[in-house]
RONU-685472 format. One record per residue (C-alpha): y, x, z; residue number from 0. Coordinates in Angstrom, 2 decimals, padded with zeros to 5 digits. Layout:
// RONU-685472
ATOM; Y; X; Z; NUM
...
END
This chain:
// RONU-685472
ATOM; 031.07; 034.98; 006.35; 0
ATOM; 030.29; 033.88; 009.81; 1
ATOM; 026.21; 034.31; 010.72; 2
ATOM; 026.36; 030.79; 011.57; 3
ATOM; 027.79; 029.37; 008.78; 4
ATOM; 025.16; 031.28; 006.52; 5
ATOM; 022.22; 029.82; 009.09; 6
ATOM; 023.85; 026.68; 008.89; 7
ATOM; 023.92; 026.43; 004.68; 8
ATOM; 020.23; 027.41; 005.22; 9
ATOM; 019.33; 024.66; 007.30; 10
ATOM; 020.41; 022.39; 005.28; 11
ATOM; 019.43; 023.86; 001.90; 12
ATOM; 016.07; 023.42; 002.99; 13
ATOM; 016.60; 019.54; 004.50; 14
ATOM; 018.02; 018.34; 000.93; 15
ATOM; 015.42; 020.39; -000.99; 16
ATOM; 013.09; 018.66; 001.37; 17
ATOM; 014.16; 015.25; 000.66; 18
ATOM; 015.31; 015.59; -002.83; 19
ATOM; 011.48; 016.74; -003.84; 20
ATOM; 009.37; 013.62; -001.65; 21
ATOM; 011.84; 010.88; -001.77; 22
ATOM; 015.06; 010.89; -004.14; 23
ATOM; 013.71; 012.64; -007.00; 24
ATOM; 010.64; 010.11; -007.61; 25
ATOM; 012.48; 007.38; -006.73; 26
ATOM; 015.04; 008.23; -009.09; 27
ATOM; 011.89; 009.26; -012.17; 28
ATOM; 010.06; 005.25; -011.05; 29
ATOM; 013.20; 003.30; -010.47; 30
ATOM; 012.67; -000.28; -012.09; 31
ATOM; 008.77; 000.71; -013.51; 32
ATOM; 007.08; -002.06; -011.38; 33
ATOM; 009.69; -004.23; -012.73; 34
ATOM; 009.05; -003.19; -016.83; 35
ATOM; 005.22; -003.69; -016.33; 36
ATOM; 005.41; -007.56; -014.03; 37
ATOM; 007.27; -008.25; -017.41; 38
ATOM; 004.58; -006.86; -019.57; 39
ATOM; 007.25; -004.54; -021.12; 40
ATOM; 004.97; -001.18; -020.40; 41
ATOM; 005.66; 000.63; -023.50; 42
ATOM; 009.34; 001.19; -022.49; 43
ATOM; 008.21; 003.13; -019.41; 44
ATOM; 008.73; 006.79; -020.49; 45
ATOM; 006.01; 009.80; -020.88; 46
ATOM; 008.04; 011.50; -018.12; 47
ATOM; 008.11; 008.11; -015.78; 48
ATOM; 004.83; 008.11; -016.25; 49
ATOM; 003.87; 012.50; -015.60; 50
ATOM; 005.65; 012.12; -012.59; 51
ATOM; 004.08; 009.33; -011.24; 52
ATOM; 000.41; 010.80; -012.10; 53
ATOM; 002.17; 013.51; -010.24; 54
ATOM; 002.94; 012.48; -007.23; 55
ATOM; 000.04; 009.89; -006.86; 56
ATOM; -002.54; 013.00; -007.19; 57
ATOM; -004.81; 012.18; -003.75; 58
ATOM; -003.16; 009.15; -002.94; 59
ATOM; -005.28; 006.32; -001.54; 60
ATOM; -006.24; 003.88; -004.63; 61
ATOM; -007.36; 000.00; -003.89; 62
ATOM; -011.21; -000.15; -004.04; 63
ATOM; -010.69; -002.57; -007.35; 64
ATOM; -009.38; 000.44; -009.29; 65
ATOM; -011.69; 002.23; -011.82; 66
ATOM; -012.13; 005.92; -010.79; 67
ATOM; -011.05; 006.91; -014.78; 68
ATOM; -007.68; 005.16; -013.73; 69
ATOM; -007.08; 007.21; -010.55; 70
ATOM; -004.11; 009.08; -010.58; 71
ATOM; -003.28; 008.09; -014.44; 72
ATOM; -000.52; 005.35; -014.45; 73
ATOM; -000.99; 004.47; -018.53; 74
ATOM; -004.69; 003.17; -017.07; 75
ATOM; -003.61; 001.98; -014.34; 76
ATOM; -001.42; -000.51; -016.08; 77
ATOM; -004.37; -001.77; -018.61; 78
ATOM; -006.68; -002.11; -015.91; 79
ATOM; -004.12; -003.81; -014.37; 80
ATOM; -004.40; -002.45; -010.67; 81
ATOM; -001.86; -002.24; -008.27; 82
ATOM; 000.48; -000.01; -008.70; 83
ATOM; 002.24; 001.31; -006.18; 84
ATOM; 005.67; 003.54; -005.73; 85
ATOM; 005.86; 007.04; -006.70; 86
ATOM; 007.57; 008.40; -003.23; 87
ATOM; 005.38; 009.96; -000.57; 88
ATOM; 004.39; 007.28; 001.36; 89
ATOM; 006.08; 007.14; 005.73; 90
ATOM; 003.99; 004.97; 007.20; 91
ATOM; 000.64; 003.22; 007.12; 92
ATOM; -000.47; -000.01; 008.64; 93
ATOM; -004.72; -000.90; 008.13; 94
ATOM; -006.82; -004.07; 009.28; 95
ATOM; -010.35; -003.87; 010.13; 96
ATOM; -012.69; -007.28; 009.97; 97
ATOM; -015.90; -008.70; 009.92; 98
ATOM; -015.21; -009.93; 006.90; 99
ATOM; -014.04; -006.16; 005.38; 100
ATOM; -017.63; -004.43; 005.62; 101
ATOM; -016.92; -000.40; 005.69; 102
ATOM; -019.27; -000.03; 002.92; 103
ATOM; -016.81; -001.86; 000.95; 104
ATOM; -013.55; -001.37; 002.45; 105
ATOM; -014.37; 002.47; 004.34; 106
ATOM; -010.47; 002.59; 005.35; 107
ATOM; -010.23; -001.16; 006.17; 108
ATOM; -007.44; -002.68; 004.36; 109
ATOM; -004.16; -000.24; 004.26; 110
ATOM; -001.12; -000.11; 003.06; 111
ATOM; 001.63; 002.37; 002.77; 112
ATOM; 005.27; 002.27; 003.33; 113
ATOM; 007.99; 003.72; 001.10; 114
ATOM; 011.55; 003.67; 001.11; 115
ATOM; 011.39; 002.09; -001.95; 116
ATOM; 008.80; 000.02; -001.61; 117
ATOM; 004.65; -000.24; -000.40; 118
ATOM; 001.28; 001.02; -001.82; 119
ATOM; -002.59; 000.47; -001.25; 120
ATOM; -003.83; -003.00; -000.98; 121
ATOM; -001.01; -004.64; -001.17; 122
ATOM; -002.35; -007.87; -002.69; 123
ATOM; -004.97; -008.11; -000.19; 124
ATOM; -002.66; -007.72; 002.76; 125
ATOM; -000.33; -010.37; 001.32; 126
ATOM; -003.58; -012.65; 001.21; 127
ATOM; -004.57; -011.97; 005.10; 128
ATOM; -000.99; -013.24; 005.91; 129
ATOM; -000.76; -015.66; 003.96; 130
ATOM; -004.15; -016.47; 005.81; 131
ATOM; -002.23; -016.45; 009.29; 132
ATOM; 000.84; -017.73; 007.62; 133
ATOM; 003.09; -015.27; 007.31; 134
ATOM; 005.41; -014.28; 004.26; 135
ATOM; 004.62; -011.99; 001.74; 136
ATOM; 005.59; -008.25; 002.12; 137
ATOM; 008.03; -008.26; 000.10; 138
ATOM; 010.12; -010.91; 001.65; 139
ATOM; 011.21; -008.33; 003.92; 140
ATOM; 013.32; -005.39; 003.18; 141
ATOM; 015.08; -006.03; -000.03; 142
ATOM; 017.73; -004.95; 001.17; 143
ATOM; 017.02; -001.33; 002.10; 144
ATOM; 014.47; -000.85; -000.87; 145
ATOM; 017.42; -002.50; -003.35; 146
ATOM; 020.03; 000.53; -001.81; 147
ATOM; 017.72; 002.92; -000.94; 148
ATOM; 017.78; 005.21; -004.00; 149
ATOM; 021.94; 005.04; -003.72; 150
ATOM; 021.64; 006.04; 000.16; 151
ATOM; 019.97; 008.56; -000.56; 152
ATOM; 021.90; 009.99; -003.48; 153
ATOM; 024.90; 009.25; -001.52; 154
ATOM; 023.43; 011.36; 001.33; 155
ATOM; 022.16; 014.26; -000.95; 156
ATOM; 025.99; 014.57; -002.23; 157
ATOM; 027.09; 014.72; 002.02; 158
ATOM; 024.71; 017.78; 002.38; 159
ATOM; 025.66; 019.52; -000.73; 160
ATOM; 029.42; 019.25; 000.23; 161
ATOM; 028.66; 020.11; 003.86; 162
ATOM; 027.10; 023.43; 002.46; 163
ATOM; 029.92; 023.73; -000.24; 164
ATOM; 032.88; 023.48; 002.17; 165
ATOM; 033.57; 024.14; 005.92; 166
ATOM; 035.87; 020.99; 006.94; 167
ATOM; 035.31; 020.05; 010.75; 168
ATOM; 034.83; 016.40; 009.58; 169
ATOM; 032.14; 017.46; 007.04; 170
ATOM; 029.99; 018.73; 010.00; 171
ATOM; 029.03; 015.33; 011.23; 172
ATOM; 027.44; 013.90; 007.57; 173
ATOM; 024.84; 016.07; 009.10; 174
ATOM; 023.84; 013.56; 011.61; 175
ATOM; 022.71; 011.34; 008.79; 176
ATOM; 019.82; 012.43; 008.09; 177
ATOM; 019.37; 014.04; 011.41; 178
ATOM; 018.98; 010.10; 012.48; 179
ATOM; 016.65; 009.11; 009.41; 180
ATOM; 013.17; 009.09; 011.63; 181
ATOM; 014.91; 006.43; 014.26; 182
ATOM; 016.63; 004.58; 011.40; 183
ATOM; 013.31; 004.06; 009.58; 184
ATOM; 011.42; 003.19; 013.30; 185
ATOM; 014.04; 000.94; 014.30; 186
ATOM; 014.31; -001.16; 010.69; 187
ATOM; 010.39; -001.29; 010.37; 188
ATOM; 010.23; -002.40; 014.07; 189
ATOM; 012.71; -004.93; 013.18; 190
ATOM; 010.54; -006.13; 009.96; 191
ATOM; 007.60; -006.25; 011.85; 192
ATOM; 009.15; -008.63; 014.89; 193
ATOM; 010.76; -010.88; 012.03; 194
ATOM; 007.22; -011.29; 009.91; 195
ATOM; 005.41; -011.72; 013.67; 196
ATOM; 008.21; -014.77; 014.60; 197
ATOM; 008.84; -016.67; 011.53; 198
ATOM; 005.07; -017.76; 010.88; 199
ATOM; 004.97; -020.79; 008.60; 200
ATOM; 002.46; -023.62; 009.30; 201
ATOM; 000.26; -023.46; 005.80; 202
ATOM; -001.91; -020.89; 007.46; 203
ATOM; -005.55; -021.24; 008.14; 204
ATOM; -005.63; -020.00; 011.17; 205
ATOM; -002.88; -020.71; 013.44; 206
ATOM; -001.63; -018.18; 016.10; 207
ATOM; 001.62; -018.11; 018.69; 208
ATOM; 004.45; -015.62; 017.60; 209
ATOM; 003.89; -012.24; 018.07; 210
ATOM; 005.15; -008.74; 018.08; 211
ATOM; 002.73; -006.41; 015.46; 212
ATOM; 001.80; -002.84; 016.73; 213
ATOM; 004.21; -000.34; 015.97; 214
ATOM; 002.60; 002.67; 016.55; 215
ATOM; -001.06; 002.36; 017.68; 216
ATOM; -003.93; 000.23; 017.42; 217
ATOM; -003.61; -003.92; 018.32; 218
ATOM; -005.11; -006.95; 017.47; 219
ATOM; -003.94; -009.90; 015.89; 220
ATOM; -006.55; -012.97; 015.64; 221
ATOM; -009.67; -011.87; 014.11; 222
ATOM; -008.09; -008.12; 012.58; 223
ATOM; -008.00; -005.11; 014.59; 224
ATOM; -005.04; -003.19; 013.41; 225
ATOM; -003.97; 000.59; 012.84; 226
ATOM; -000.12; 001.39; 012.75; 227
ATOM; 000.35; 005.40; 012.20; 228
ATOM; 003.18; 007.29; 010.90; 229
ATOM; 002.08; 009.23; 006.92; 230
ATOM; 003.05; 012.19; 005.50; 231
ATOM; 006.73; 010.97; 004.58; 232
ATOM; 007.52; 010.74; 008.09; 233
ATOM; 006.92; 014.33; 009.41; 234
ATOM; 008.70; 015.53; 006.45; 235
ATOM; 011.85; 012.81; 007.59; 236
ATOM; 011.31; 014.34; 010.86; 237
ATOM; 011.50; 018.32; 009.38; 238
ATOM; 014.86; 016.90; 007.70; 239
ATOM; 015.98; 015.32; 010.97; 240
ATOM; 015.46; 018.72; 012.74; 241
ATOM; 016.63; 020.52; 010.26; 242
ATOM; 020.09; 018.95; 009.85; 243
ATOM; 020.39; 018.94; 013.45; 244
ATOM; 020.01; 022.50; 013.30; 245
ATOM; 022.61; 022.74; 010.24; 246
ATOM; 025.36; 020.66; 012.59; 247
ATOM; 024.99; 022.48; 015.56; 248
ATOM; 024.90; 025.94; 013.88; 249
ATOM; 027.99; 025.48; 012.34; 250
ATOM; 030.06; 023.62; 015.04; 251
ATOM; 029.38; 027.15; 017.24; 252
ATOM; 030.63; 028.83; 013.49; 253
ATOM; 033.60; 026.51; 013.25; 254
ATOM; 034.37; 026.62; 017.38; 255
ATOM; 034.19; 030.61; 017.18; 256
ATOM; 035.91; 031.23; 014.33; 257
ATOM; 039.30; 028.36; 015.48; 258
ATOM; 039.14; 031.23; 018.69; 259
END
């Protein structure tokens, strides 16, 4: 077998195992939990929903209204009922600081987390504040992508394993899927964030012009300073960007030397 090819299998290898372990496979083990407990149906969640959720929540940021004995246990979680967020590692995280948040009370101002499948932290908080400056609710935006996120994925996960399975020319280039995941994430949650900042609704308090949020950075909007920084999720959609990239090219120079 050409070196390349072998390098190539490699690669890739390690950008599914990559995404399979921080994205699919939780959002596969949580699919449709939030859903079972809004509708108070909580005893059909199952013991290994809920192991993998403890899991993968294990240092995770908590809202400040959660007991301590319910950190990282989702069976207290649910009868204390505190939010609840996604089991997936989390990509990107967006915090307010104001006046009105003392750091006693709130020490990382008011954050929240975004998944593929969905958000974490204080969401119910942040849904207040823009509510405040009228703006829609978080989850207004996205249902798309979070409702076809865990079948992009899988979909996705079966490209790699049949690009390292076979050698077809036109199996080379499902590579540049995931090789494109970090822009495809910026560019959508760019997108979000221009559509929430330009279709404000006039129930809020506090009325403000149209605006773009921060990306990537610190801004201000009204009386809220605001932090927008990528998470962990987001290197790791970076490794599997680099990673297939690597995978594509090593085994169009396989595929080019061995059609010599």
């Amino acid at each position: 077998m050409h070196k390349s090819i072998i390098k190539a299998r490699v690669f890739a290898a390690l950008a599914l195992i990559i995404l399979t372990l921080s994205f699919t496979f939780p959002m596969i083990a949580f699919h449709g939990t939030l859903n079972k407990i809004e509708a108070e149906k909580s005893e059909e969640i199952s013991s290994f929903t809920k192991t993998i959720w403890n899991l993968y929540n294990q240092g995770r940021y908590k809202s400040v209204t959660t007991p301590k004995e319910a950190h990282n246990n989702l069976e207290e979680m649910i009868f204390s009922a505190s939010e609840i967020g996604v089991a997936s590692l989390p990509i990107w995280s967006v915090s307010l600081e104001a006046p009105n948040y003392p750091k006693e009370a709130f020490p990382q101002g008011i954050p929240v987390f975004f998944h593929f499948d969905g958000y974490s932290g204080e969401v119910h908080e942040m849904n207040t504040i823009n509510h405040y400056v009228g703006m829609d609710p978080m989850w207004i935006g996205g249902t798309i992508e979070r409702e076809i996120g865990i079948y992009a994925l899988l979909a996705l996960s079966l490209g790699m394993i049949y690009f390292i399975a076979y050698n077809a020319k036109i199996l080379n280039y499902i590579m540049l899927v995931p090789a494109s995941l970090p822009l495809l994430f910026i560019a959508d949650y760019s997108y979000w964030l221009y559509w929430f900042g330009h279709n404000l609704h006039d129930w809020g308090a506090f009325k403000i012009k149209p605006f773009m949020p921060t990306v990537f950075g610190d801004g201000k909007i009204a009386q809220f300073t605001t932090h927008s920084y990528p998470t962990i999720g987001f290197y790791l959609i970076v490794a599997i960007g680099l990673l297939s990239l690597l995978a594509f090219f090593a085994k169009q120079k396989a595929l080019r030397e061995m059609n010599k």
